[in-house]
C-alpha positions in Angstrom: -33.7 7.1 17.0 -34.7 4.1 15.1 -35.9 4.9 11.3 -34.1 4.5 7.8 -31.4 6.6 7.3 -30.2 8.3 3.5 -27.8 6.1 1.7 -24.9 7.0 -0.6 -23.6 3.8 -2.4 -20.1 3.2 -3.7 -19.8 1.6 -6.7 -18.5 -1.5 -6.1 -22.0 -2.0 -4.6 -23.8 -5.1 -6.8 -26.7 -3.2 -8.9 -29.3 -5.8 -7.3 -28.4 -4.4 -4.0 -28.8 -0.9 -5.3 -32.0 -1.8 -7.1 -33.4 -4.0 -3.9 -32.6 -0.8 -1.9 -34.7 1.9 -4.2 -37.6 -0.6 -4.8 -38.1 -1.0 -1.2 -38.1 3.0 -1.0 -35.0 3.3 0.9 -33.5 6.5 -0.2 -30.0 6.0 -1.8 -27.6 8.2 -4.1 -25.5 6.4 -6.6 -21.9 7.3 -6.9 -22.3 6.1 -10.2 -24.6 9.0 -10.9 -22.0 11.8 -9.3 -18.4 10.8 -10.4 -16.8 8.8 -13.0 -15.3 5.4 -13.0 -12.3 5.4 -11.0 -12.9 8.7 -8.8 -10.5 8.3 -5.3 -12.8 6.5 -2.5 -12.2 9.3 -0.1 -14.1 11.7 -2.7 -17.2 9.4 -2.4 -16.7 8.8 1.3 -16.0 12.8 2.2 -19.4 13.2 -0.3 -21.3 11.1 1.4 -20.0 12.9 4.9 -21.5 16.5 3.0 -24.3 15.0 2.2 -25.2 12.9 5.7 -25.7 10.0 4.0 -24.4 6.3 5.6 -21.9 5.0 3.5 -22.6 1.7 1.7 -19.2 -0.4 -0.1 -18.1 -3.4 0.6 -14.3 -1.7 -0.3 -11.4 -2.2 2.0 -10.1 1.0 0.7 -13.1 2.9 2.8 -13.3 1.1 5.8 -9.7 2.1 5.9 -10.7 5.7 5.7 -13.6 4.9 8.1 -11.3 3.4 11.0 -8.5 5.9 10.2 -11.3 8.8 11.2 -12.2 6.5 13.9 -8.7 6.5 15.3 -8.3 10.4 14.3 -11.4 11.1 16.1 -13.7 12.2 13.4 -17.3 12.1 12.9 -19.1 10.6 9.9 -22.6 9.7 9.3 -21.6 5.8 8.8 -20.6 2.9 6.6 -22.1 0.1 6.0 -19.6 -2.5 4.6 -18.6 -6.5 3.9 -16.1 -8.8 2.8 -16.5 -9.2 -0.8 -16.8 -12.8 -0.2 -20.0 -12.5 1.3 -21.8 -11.2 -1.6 -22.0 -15.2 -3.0 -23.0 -16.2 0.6 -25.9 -13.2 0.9 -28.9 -12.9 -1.6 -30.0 -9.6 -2.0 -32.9 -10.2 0.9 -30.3 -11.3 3.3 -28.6 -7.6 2.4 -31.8 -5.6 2.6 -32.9 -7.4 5.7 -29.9 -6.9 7.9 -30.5 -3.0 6.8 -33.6 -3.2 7.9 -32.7 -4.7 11.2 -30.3 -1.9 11.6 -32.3 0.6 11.1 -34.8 -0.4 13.5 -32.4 -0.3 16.2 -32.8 2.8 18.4 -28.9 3.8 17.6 -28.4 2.4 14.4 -24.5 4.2 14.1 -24.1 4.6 17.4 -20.4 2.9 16.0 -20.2 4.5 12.6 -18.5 1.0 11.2 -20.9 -2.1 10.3 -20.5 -5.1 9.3 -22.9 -7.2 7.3 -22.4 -11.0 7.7 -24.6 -14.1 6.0 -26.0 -15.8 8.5 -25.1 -18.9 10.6 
């Protein structure tokens, strides 16, 4: 079913991400706000499992977690990831577009792993 889903973002998301994505009413919990500096990434990414909230952190350390469930055959609600490089390729638009455009799909997660990309 297409519609916005709940967002939990890591933090090694860029605050004008986070920002774009509150402003725009998007509804998104900080991991900033819930553990300290440092917490393990599979804390954040089994809270955001508790919670049903989609995943947002452009980490290698999660997707690992992510395509390890994948491979061990375990659900989770979603993440929403990039390379790190992309982030001075991507304005904030380009981000909160392409969520957009996810969301409006009719199976957003049907594959729990996406990638954002700039464009071209």
């Amino acid at each position: 079913m297409a519609g916005r889903f709940a967002l939990y973002t890591d933090a090694d998301v860029p605050g004008a991400i986070v920002d774009g994505l509150v402003r725009t009413g998007w509804d998104v919990v900080r991991a900033v706000d819930l553990h300290p500096e440092g917490t393990d990434d599979l804390v954040h990414f089994e809270h955001a499992l508790r919670e049903g909230r989609v995943l947002v952190a452009p980490d290698e350390d999660q997707e690992d977690i992510a395509l390890r469930w994948l491979v061990e055959g375990r659900s989770f609600p979603g993440l929403v990831t990039w390379e790190r490089e992309h982030e001075g390729r991507m304005t904030v638009g380009d981000f909160l577009r392409q969520l957009e455009a996810l969301a409006e799909q009719d199976e957003p997660l049907r594959y729990p792993l996406v990638y954002l990309k700039p464009r071209g």
